[in-house]
C-alpha positions as CSV (number, residue, x, y, z in Angstrom):
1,X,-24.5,62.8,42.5
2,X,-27.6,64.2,41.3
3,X,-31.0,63.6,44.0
4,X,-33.8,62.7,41.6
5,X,-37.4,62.2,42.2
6,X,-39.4,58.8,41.6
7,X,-41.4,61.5,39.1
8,X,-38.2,62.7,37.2
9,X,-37.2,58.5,36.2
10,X,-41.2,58.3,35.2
11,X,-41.4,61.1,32.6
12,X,-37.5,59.8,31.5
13,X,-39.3,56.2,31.1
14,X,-42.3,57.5,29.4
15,X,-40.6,59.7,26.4
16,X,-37.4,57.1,26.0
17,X,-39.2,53.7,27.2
18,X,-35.7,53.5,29.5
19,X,-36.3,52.5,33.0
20,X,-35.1,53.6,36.4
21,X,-32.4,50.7,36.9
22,X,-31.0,51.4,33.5
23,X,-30.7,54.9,34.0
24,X,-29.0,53.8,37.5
25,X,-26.6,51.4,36.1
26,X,-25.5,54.4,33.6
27,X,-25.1,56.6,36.0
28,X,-23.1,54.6,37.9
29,X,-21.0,54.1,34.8
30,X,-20.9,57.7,34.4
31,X,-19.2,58.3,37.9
32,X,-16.4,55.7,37.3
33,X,-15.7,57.5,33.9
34,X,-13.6,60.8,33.4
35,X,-16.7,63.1,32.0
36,X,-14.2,64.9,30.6
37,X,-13.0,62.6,28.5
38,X,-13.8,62.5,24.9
39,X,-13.8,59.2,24.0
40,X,-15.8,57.9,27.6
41,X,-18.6,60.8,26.8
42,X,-18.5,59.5,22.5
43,X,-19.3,56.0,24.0
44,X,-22.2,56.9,26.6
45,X,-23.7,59.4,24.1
46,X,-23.6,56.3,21.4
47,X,-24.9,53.9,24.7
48,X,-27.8,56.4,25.2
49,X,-28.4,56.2,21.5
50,X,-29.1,52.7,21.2
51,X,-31.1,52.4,24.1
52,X,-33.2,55.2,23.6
53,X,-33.5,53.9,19.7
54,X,-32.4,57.4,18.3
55,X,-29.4,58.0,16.2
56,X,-27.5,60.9,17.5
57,X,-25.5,62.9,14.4
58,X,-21.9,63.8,15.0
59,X,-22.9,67.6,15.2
60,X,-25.3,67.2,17.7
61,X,-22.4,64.4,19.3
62,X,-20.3,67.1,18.9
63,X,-21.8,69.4,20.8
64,X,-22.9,67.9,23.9
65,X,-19.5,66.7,24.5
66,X,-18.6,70.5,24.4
67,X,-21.7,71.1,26.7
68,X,-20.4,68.4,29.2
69,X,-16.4,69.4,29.1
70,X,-17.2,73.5,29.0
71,X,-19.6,72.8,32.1
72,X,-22.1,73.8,30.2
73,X,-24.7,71.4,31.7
74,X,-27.8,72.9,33.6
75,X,-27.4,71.6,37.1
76,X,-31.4,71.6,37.4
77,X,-32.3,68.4,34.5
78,X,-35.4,67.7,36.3
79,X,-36.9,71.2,34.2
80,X,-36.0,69.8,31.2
81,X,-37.8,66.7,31.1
């Protein structure tokens, strides 16, 4: 799994008001799933959604579940937070 600073989970809590043990308890979710699965990616990206309070369109669905199963995920997050 990913090693992420105390300073990565702060800016994450500051622009989506999630904290550190949520984002823990989904990733742990996230490691049990198959993150190439289709429906499991739909219901963490709809998960993320409500936590975070922002709808997320079925394009933009769409397309981060190609991202994820085209392994077309920077390895790096921590630059795009």
């Amino acid at each position: 799994m990913f090693n992420f600073s105390d300073n990565f989970f702060n800016k994450i809590e500051k622009k989506t008001n999630v904290g550190k043990d949520t984002i823990l308890e989904l990733a742990s979710k996230l490691q049990q799933g198959d993150m190439k699965d289709e429906g499991t990616l739909r219901e963490i990206i709809r998960e993320l959604g409500k936590m975070t309070g922002k709808e997320v369109s079925k394009e933009k669905e769409d397309k981060i579940i190609s991202a994820v199963v085209n392994d077309k995920v920077p390895k790096d997050l921590d630059k795009f937070v």
